[in-house]
Each structure stands twice: as C-alpha cells, then as structure tokens.
One Martini backbone bead per residue (centre of mass of N, CA, C, O) as a GRO file, in nm:
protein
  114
    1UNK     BB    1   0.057   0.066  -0.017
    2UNK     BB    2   0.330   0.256   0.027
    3UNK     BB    3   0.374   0.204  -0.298
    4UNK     BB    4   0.152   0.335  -0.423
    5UNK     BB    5   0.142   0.626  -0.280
    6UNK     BB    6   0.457   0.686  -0.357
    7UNK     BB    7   0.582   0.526  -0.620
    8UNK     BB    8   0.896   0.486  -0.448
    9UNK     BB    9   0.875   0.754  -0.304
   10UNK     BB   10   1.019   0.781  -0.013
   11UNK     BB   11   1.063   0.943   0.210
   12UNK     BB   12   1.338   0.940   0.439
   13UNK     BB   13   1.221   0.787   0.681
   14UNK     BB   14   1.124   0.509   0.481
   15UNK     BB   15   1.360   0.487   0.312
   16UNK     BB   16   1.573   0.253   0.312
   17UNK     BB   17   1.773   0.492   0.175
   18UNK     BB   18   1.849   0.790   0.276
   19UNK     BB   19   2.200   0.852   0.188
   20UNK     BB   20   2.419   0.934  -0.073
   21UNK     BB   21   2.720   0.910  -0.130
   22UNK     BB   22   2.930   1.094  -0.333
   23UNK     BB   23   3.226   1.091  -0.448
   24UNK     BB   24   3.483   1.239  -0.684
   25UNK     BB   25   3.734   1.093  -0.539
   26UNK     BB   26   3.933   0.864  -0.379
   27UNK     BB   27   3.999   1.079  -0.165
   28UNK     BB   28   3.693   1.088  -0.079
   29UNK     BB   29   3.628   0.828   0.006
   30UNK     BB   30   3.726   0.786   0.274
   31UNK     BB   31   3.542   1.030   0.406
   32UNK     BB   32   3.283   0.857   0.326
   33UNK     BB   33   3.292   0.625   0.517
   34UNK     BB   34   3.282   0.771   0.782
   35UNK     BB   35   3.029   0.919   0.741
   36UNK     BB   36   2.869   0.635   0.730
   37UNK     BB   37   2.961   0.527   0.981
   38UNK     BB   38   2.832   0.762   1.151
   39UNK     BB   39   2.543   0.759   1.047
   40UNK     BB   40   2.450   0.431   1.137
   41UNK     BB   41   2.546   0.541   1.456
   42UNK     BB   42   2.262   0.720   1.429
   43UNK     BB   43   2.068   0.529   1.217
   44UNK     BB   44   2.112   0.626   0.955
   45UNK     BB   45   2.058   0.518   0.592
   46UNK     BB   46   2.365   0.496   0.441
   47UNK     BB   47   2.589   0.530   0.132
   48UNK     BB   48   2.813   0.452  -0.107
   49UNK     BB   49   2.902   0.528  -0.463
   50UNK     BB   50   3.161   0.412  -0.582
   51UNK     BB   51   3.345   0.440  -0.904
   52UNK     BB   52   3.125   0.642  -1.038
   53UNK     BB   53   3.023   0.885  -1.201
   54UNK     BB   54   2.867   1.179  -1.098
   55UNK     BB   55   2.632   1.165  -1.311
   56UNK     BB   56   2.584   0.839  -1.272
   57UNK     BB   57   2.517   0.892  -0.971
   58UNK     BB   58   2.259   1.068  -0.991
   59UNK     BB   59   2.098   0.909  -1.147
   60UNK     BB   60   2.069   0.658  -0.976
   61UNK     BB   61   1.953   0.791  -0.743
   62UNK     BB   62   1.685   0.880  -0.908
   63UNK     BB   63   1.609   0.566  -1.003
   64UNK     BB   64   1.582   0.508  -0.682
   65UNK     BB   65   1.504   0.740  -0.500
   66UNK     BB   66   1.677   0.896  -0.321
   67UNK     BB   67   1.638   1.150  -0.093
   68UNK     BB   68   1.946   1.194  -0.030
   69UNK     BB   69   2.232   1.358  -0.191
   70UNK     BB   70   2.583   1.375  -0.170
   71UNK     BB   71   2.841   1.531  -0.253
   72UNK     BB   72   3.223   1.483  -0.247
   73UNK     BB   73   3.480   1.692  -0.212
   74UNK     BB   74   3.792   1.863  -0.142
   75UNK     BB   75   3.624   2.122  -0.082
   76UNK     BB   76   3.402   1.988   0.123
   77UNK     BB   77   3.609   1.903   0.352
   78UNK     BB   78   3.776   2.150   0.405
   79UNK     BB   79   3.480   2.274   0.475
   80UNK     BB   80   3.283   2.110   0.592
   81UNK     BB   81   3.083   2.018   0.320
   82UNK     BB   82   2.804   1.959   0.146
   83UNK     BB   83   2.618   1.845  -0.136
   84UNK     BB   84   2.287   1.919  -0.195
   85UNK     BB   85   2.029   1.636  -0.281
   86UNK     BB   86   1.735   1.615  -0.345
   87UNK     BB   87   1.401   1.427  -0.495
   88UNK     BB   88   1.210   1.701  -0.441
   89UNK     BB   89   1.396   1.980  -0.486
   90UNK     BB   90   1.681   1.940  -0.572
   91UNK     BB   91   1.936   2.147  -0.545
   92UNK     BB   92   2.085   2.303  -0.231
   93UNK     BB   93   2.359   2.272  -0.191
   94UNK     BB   94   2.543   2.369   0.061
   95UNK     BB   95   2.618   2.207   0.367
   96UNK     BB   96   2.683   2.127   0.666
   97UNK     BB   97   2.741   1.819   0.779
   98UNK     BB   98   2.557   1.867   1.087
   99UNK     BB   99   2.304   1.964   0.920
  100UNK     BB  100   2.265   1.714   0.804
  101UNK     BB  101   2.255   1.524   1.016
  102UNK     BB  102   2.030   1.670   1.199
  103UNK     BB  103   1.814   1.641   0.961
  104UNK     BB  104   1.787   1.386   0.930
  105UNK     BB  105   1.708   1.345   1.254
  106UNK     BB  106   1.436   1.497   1.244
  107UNK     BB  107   1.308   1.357   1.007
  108UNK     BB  108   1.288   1.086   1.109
  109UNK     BB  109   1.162   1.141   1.384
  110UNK     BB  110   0.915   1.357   1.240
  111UNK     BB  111   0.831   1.275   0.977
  112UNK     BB  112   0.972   1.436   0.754
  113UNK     BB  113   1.097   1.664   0.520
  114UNK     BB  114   1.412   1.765   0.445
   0.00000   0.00000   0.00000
C-alpha cells in the first residue's frame, strides 16, 4: 500500500537508503566511508556509491529515488561542508555536514520532508 500511496519514492524516514554520498575521487572516498560509518552509529540508513561518474551516480540515485544525495569532493571535506541534492526539492547547494546529519535526524524522528 506505501508503494503505491509513494510511487517508490519514499520520504527519507521510510525510505530504505536514506542518503546516498557520491565521492568525486578516490581521495574523498576514505571520508565518505566515515561519514557513512558515522551516519549508520547514529541510526541513519545511508551508503556510499564509490566508483562510478558523479553525472552517472547521481542518474542512478535519482532512479532509485534516494530521498538525499550529497557529493563530495576535496574543497567540501576542507570546508566541512557537502553538496546537497534531495529528490523532491533537486539541487540544494552546500551545507555544513553536522546541519545534514542534524536535518537528516529530525527528519526521520518526526518524519518529514528533509
């Protein structure tokens, strides 16, 4: 029934993968797996997709429908800062890591939109 009310794109409380990081290089992968690891110890469902074009990986999050996609490259880890893009609103600019993860946890506890 939440699949159908939903089309499969779920808010970010319900949906399996909650956020998605994209590396832009290998040297930004190793901090996208903390940043993963650190989101999981705080109940967050999110994962990394290393590996493969940031156009090609952001295509594929959109075909999965992952509620919050953030990029992240050399000059967002120096700023603390990630790229965000949600599925319902696209493209949100840069945000501070600790306000995504802060958003990311109010959203799913009272279940809104990021």
């Amino acid at each position: 029934m939440l699949t159908e009310q939903y089309a499969g794109a779920f808010p970010a409380w319900l949906a399996p993968v909650q956020v998605r990081l994209l590396p832009v290089n290998a040297a930004s992968e190793q901090y996208c797996l903390d940043l993963v690891a650190r989101m999981k110890g705080l109940g967050i469902r999110a994962q990394i997709a290393a590996g493969e074009k940031i156009g090609k990986g952001i295509r594929n999050a959109e075909v999965d429908k992952v509620p919050v996609v953030c990029v992240v490259g050399a000059r967002d880890i120096k700023a603390g800062m990630l790229s965000v893009r949600t599925y319902a609103a696209g493209e949100l600019g840069q945000m501070p890591v600790e306000d995504v993860v802060a958003r990311l946890q109010r959203c799913i506890a009272g279940r809104t939109d990021f």
